[in-house]
C-alpha positions as CSV (number, residue, x, y, z in Angstrom):
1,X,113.2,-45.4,135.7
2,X,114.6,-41.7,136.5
3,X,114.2,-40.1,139.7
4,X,115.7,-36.7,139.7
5,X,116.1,-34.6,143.0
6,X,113.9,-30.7,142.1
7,X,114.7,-29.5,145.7
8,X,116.0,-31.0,148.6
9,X,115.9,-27.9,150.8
10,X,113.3,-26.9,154.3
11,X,110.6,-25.1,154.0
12,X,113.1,-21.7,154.5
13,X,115.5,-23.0,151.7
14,X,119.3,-22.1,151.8
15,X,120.5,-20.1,151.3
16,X,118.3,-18.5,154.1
17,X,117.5,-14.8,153.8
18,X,119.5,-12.9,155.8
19,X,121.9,-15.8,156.8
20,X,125.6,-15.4,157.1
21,X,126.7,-18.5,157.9
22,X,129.4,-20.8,155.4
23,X,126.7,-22.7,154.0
24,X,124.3,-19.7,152.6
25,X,127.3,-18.2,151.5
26,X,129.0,-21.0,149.5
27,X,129.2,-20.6,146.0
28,X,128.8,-24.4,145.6
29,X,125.9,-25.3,143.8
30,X,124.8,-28.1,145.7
31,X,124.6,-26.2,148.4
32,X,121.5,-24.4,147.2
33,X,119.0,-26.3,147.7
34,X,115.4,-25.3,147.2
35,X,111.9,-26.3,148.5
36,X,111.7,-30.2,148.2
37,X,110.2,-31.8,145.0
38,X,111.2,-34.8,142.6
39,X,110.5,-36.2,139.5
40,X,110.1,-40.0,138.7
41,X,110.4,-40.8,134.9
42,X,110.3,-43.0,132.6
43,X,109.8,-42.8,128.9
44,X,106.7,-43.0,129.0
45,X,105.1,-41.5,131.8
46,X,106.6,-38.1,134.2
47,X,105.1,-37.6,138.0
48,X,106.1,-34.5,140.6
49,X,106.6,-35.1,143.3
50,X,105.3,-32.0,145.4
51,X,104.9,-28.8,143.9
52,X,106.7,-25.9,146.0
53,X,107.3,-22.4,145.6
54,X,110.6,-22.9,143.7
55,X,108.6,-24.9,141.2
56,X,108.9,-22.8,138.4
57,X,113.0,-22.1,139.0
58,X,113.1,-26.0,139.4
59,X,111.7,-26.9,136.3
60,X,113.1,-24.5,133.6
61,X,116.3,-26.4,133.2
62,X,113.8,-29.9,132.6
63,X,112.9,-30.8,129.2
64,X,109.5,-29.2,128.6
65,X,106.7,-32.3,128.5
66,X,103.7,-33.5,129.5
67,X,103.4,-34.3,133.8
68,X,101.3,-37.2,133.9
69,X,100.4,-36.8,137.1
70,X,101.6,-34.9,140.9
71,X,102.0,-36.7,143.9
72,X,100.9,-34.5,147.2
73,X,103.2,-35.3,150.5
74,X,101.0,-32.9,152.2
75,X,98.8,-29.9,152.5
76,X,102.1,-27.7,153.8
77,X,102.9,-24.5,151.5
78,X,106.6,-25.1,151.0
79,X,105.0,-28.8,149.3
80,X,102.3,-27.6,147.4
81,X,102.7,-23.4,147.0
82,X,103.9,-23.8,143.7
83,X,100.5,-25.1,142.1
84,X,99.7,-22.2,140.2
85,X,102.8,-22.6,138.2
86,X,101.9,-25.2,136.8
87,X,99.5,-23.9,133.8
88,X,101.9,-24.5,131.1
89,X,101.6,-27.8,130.9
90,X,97.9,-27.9,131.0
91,X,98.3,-26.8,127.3
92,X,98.7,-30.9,127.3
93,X,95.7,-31.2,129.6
94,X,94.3,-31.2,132.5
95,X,97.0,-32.0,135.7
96,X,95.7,-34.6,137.6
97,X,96.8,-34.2,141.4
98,X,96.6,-37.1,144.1
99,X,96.8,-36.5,147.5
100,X,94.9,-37.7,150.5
101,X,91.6,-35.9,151.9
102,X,93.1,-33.1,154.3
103,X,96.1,-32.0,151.5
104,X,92.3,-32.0,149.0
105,X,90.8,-29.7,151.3
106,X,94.5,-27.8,151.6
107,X,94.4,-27.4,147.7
108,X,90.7,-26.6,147.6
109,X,90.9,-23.6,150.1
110,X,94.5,-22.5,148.8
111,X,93.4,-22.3,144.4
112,X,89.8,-22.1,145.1
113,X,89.7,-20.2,141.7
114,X,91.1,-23.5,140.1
115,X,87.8,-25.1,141.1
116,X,85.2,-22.5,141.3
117,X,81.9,-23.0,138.7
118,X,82.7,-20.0,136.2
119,X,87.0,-20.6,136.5
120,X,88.9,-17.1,135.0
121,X,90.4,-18.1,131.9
122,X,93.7,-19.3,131.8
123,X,94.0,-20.6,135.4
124,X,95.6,-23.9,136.1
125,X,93.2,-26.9,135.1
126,X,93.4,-29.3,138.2
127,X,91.8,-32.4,138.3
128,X,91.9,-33.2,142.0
129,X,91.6,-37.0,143.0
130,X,91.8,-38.2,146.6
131,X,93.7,-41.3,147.6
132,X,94.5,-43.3,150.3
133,X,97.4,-45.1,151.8
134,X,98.0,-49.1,150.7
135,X,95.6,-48.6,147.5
136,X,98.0,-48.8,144.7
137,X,97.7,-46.2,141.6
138,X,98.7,-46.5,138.1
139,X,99.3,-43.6,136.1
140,X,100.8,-44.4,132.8
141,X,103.3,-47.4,133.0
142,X,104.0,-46.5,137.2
143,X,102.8,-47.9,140.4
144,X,102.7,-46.2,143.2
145,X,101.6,-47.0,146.5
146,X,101.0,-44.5,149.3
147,X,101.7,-45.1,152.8
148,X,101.7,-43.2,155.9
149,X,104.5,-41.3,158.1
150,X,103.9,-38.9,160.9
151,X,105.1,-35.4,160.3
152,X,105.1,-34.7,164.1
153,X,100.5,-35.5,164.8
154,X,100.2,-34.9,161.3
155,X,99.9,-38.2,159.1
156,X,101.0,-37.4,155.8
157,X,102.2,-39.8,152.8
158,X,105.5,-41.6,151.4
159,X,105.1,-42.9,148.1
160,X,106.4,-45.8,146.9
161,X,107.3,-46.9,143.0
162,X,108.5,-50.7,142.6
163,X,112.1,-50.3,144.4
164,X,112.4,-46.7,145.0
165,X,110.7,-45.4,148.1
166,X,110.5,-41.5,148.5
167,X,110.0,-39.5,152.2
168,X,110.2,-35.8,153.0
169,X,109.1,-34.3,156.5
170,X,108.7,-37.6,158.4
171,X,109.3,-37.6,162.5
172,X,108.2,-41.4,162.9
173,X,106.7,-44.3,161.5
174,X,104.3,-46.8,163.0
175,X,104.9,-50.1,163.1
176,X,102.8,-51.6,160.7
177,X,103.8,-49.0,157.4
178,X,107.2,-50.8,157.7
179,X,105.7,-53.8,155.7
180,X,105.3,-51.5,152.8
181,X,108.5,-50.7,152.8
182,X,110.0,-54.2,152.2
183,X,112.2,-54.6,149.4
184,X,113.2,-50.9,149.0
185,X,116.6,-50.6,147.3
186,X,116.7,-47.1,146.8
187,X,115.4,-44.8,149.9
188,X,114.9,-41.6,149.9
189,X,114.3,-39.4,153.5
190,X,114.2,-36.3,154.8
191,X,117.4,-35.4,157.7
192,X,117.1,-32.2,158.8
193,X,120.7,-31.7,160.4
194,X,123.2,-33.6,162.7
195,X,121.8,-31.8,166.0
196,X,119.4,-30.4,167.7
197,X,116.5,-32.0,167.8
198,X,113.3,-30.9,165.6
199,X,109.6,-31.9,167.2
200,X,108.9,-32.5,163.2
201,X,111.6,-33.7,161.6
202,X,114.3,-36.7,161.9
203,X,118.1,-36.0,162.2
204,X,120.9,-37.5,160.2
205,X,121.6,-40.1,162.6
206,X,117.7,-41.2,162.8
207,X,117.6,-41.0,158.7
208,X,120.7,-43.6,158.9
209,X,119.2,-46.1,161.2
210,X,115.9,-45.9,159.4
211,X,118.0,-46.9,156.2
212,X,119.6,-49.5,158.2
213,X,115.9,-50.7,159.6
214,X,114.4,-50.8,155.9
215,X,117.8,-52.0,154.6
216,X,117.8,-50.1,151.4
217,X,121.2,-50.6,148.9
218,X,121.4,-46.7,148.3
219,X,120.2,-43.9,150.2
220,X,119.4,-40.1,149.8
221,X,119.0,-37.4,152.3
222,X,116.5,-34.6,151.8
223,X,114.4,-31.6,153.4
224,X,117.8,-30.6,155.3
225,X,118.5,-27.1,156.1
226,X,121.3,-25.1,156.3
227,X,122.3,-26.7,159.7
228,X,123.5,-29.7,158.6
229,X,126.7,-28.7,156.9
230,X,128.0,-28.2,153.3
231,X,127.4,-30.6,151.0
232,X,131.1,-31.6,150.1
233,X,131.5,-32.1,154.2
234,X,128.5,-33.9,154.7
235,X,129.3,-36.7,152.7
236,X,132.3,-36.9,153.8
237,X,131.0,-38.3,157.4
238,X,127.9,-40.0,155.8
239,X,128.2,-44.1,155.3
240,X,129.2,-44.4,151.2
241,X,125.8,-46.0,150.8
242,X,124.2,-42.7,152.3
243,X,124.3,-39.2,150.6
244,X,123.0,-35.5,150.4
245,X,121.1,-35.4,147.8
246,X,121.4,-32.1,146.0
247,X,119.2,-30.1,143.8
248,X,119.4,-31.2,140.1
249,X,120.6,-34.7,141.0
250,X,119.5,-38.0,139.0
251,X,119.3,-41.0,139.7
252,X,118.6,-44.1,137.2
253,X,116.7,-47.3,139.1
């Protein structure tokens, strides 16, 4: 199985408009980091992972093939603004989209042409399917599981797939999700910076003790903004079995 890493950037991505700082002005690549997706691959079967804004950029350098299926986080527009984008690959059929009721009713009321009785031709065919966490899936030769995390009040989902377990805008966790997290190998979590504490989002040091908690073998480091650092820095104070991920990054599992 292939995960690779779309995006890995906050909802502002960096480099930020406007911003002068060494990071939005580094002509590293992996310090651009865009809206937060992923795809998890095998040869069979491809799922997304979220569907930002920067979905189209993101996907031009992929091989062009059928998505089997997209994976909502959550019914936030840096997670799912890039929807629309998406028609090209209906020439392979309809998208099927899972995502729990609210990010449903997010979708619903943000492409309501996608679903309306006479749809304009050539708009994005979207067949919408609610889930709900602890019910495995299968699409194609993949299981995934959902389970929840709280983006600050917000319950929104993780999503795991056999030893890889992917998380993006999580704050905590209740008690009882940590059960369906047992086994993970590979994590992936969102760390927003090294200070300053977010009401929403976790820091680096609350990303590493959640790693140690779940006791994954490898770990990745998403949804983190310009704040944290560059990325040749950052993993240089980082554990060796904890990176920054970076935009175009994959993984085999």
């Amino acid at each position: 199985m292939r995960l690779t890493f779309l995006g890995t950037g906050t909802s502002c991505g960096v480099p930020v408009i406007g911003c002068q700082c060494e990071v939005c002005q580094s002509t590293d690549p992996r310090d651009k980091r865009t809206r937060c997706s992923a795809l998890v691959e095998t040869d069979e079967t491809r799922l997304l992972i979220d569907c930002g804004p920067d979905f189209r950029q993101q996907i031009l350098p992929q091989p062009f093939r059928k998505i089997d299926g997209i994976l909502i986080t959550h019914a936030h527009y840096d997670h799912m603004g890039g929807m629309d984008d998406i028609r090209p690959y209906c020439q392979f059929g309809a998208i099927n989209v899972y995502a729990d009721p609210t990010a449903c009713k997010g979708m619903l009321e943000m492409l309501p042409y996608c679903f309306a009785e006479h749809r304009y031709p050539g708009v994005p065919a979207i067949g919408l399917h609610e889930i709900l966490p602890h019910e495995p899936l299968h699409i194609g030769d993949i299981e995934i599981v959902p389970f929840v995390v709280m983006h600050s009040k917000l319950p929104i989902l993780g999503y795991r797939f056999g030893k890889l377990t992917y998380i993006t805008d999580m704050k905590t966790i209740n008690e009882g999700e940590i059960r369906y997290l047992e086994g993970t190998e590979l994590l992936v979590v969102n760390a927003l910076r090294f200070d300053k504490p977010h009401h929403a989002h976790q820091l680096v040091d609350d990303a590493i003790a959640f790693a140690r908690r779940v006791g994954a073998k490898q770990t990745y480091l998403i949804h983190s903004c310009h704040d944290i650092g560059r990325h040749e820095v950052v993993n240089h104070k980082l554990p060796s079995d904890i990176q920054l991920a970076f935009d175009g990054q994959t993984v085999i599992f």
